[in-house]
C-alpha positions as CSV (number, residue, x, y, z in Angstrom):
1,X,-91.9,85.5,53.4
2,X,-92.8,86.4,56.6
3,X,-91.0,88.7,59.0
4,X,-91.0,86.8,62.6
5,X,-88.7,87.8,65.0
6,X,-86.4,85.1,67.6
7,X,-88.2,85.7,70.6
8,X,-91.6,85.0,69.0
9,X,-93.5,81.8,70.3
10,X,-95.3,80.5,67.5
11,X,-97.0,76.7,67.8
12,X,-96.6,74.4,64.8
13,X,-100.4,74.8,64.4
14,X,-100.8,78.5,63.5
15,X,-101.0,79.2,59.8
16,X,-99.3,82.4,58.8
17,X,-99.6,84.4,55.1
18,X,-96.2,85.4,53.8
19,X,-96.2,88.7,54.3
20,X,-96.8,88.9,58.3
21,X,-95.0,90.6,60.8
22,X,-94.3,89.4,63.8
23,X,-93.0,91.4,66.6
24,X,-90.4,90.4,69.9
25,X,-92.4,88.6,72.5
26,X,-95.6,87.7,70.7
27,X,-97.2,84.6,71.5
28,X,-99.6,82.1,69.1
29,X,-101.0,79.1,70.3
30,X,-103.5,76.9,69.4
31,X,-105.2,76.7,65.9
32,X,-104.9,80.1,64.2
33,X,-104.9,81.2,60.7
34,X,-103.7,84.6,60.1
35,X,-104.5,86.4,57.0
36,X,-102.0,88.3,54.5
37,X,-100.6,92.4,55.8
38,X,-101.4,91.6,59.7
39,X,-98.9,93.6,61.8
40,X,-98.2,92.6,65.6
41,X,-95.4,95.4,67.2
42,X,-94.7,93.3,70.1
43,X,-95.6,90.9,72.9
44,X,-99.5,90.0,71.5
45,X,-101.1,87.1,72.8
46,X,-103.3,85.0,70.4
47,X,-105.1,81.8,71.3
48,X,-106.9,79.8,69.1
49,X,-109.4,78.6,67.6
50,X,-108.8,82.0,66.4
51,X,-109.3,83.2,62.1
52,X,-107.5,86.1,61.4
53,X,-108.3,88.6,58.3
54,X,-106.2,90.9,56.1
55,X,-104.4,94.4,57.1
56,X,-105.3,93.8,60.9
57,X,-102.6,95.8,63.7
58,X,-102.4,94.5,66.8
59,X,-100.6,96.5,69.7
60,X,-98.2,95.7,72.7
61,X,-99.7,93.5,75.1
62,X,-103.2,92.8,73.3
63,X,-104.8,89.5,73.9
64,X,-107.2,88.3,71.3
65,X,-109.3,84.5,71.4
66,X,-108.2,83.9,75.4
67,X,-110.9,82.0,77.7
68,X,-114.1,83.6,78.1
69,X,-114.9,84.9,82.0
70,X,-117.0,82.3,82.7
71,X,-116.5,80.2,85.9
72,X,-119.0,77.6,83.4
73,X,-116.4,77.3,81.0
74,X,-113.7,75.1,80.9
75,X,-110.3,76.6,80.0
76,X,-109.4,73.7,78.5
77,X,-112.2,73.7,76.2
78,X,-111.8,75.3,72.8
79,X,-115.7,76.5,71.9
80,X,-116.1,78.2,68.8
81,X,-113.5,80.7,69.3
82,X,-112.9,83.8,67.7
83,X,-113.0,85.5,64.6
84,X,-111.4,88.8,63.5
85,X,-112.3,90.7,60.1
86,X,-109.8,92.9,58.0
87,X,-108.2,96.1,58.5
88,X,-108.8,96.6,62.4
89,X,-107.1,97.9,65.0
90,X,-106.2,96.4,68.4
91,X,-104.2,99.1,71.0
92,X,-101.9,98.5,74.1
93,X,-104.2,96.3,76.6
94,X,-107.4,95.6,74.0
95,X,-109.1,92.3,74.6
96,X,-111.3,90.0,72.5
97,X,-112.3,86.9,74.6
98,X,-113.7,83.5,72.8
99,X,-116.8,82.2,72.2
100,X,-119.1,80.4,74.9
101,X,-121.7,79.2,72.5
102,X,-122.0,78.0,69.2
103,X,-120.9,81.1,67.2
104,X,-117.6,82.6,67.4
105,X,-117.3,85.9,68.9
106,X,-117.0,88.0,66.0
107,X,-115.3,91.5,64.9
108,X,-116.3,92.7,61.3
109,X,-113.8,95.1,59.6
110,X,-112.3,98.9,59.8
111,X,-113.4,99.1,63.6
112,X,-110.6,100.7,66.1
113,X,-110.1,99.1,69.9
114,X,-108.2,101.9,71.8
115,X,-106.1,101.2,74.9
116,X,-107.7,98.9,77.1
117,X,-111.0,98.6,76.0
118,X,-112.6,95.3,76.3
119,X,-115.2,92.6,73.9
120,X,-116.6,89.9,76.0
121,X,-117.2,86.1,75.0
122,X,-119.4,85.9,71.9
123,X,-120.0,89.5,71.4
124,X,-120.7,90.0,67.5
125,X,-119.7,93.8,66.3
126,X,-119.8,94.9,62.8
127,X,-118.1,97.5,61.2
128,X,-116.2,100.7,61.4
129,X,-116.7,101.1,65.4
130,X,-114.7,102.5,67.5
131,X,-114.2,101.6,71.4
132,X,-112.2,104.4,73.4
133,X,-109.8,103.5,76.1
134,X,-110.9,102.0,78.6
135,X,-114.8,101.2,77.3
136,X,-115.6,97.4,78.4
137,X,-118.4,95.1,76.3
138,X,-120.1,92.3,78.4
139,X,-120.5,89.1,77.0
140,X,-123.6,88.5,74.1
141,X,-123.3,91.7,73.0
142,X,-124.8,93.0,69.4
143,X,-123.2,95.8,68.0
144,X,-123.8,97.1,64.5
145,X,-121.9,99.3,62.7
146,X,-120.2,102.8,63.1
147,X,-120.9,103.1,66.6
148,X,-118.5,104.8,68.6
149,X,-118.3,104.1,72.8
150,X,-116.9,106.9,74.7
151,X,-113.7,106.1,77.5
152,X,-114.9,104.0,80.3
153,X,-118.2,103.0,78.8
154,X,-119.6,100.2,80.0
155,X,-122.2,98.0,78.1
156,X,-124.3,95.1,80.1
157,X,-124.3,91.6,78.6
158,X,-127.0,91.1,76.1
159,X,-127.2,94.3,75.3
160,X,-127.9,95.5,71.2
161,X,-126.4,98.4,70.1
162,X,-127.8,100.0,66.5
163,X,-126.2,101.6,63.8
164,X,-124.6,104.9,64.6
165,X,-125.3,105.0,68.2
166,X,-123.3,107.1,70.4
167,X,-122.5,106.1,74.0
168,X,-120.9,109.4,76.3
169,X,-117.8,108.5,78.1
170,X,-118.1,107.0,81.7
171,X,-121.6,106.0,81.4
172,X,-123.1,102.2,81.5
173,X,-126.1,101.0,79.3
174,X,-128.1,98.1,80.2
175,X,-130.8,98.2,77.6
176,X,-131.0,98.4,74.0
177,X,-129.6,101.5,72.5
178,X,-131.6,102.4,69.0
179,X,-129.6,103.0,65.6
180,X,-128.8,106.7,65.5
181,X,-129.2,107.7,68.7
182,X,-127.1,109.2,71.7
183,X,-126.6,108.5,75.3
184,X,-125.5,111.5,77.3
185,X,-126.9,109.8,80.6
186,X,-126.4,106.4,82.9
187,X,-129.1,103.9,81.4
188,X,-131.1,106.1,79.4
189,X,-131.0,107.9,75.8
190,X,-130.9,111.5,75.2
191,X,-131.5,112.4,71.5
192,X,-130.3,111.5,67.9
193,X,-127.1,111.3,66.9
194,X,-127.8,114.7,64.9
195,X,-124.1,115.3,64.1
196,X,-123.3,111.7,62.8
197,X,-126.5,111.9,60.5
198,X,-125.3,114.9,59.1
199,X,-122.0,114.0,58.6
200,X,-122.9,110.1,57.1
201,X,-124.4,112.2,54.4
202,X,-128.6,111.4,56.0
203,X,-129.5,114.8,56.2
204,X,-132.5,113.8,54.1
205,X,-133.4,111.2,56.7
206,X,-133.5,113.5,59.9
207,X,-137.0,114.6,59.7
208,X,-138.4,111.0,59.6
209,X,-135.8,109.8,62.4
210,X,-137.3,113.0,64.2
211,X,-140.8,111.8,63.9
212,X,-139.9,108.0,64.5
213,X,-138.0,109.1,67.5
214,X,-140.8,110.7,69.2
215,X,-143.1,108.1,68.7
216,X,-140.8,105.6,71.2
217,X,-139.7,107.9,73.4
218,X,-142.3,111.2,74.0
219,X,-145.6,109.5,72.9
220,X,-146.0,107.0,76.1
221,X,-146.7,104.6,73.6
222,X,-146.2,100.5,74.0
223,X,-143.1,99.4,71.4
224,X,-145.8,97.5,70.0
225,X,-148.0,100.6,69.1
226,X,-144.8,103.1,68.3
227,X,-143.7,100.1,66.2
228,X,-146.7,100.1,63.7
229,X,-147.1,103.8,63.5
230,X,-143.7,104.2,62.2
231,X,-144.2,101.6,59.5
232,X,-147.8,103.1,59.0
233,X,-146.4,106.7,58.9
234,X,-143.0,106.4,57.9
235,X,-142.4,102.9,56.4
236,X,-141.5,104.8,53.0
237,X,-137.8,105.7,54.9
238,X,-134.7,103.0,55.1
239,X,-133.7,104.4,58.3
240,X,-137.2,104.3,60.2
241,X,-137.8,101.3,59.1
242,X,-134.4,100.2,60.6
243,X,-135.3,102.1,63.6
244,X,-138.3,99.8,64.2
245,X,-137.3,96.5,63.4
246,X,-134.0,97.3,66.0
247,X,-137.1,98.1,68.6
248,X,-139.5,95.2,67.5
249,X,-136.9,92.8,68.0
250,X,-136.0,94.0,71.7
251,X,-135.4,91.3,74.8
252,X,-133.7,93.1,77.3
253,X,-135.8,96.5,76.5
254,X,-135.3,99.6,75.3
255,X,-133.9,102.6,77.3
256,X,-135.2,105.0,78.3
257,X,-135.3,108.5,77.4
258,X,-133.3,110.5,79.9
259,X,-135.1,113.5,82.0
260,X,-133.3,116.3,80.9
261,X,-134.8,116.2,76.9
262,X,-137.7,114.0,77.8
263,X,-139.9,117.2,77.4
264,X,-137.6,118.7,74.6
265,X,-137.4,118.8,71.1
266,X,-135.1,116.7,69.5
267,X,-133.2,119.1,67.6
């Protein structure tokens, strides 16, 4: 049976699993299903249309499926909504805002909001990332999996973020950010994520990556071109060939490779 406490305002539409825990001063309303071993301390806001997974732990004063910031959007109007995976964590101050579109805004499993960090309307991140206090996701935002943004990042809307990317605390990015890169710098990339290769167990893939790398960002060459070397040199590698379709499928660009290691190595 679940565990709600007194001062808990729950509406007669929300769905709850048995074992739940539900903190002092927690508010659901609207349409929300919550999944079995969700934990909320105290005081979280949930609105719905809002799906909740398993083993999810929501903090003091986090606010998940609210109205997305969009003077277009209706507060009244219930959209999509919002969808949370299993196993994530939400701390003191993280935000998730609903769906404008279609789709709900999405959060896979395993990935770890810190204090005050921020996802826009109809952002879509995978798994395993993790968002340091403070860092703030735009609306339409793609982020894949295991990517970690530093404190006080900030990422534009529309912006796609690969598969172990790295974003430096305090910077903003508003163009695509490769799979297994690094931004050091405002707007621009600096290297591979050498450390995060090594570590996921790619060692194996860094000399490809290396090659695929420079052919973006130190050849001068058209995504177009760099594109169909990569599969022409390198298609025989996962990871390049994850590399290029991320680039291929660019709207809003690619950044730029930042002046400090645009003559380097990358090492």
């Amino acid at each position: 049976m679940s565990n709600i406490h007194s001062s808990a305002v729950i509406d007669p539409k929300v769905e709850i699993a048995d074992d739940v825990y539900v903190g002092p001063g927690c508010i659901f309303e609207g349409n929300i299903k919550i999944g079995k071993g969700n934990y909320f301390t105290s005081s979280v806001y949930l609105k719905g249309p809002l799906v909740i997974g398993e083993g999810n732990r929501f903090y003091p004063n986090s606010y998940i499926g609210h109205e997305p910031q969009d003077k277009k959007f209706s507060p009244e109007t219930e959209g999509a909504g919002t969808l949370i995976g299993e196993n994530n964590v939400f701390r003191e101050g993280a935000s998730v805002h609903r769906a404008t579109g279609e789709k709900p805004t999405t959060v896979g499993n395993d990935n770890y909001m810190m204090v005050n960090s921020h996802l826009g309307h109809d952002t879509v991140i995978g798994n395993e990332n993790v968002l340091v206090n403070g860092s703030l996701v735009a609306g339409h935002v793609e982020i894949a999996d295991k990517v970690t943004i530093g404190g006080n990042g900030v990422i534009h809307q529309g912006v796609r973020i690969g598969t172990m990317a790295m974003i430096s605390g305090g910077i903003g990015m508003t163009q695509d950010i490769p799979p297994y890169c690094i931004a050091y710098y405002m707007r621009t990339i600096g290297s591979l994520n050498m450390i995060g290769l090594r570590r996921g167990g790619y060692r194996d893939h860094i000399k490809p990556l290396q090659k695929a790398f420079d052919l973006v960002f130190k050849q001068g060459l058209p995504n177009k071109v760099a594109v169909a070397k990569i599969r022409e040199e390198l298609g025989d590698d996962p990871l390049c060939e994850e590399f290029a379709a991320f680039v291929e499928k660019t709207k809003r660009g690619i950044a730029q490779l930042d002046v400090v290691t645009r003559t380097m190595k990358t090492r």
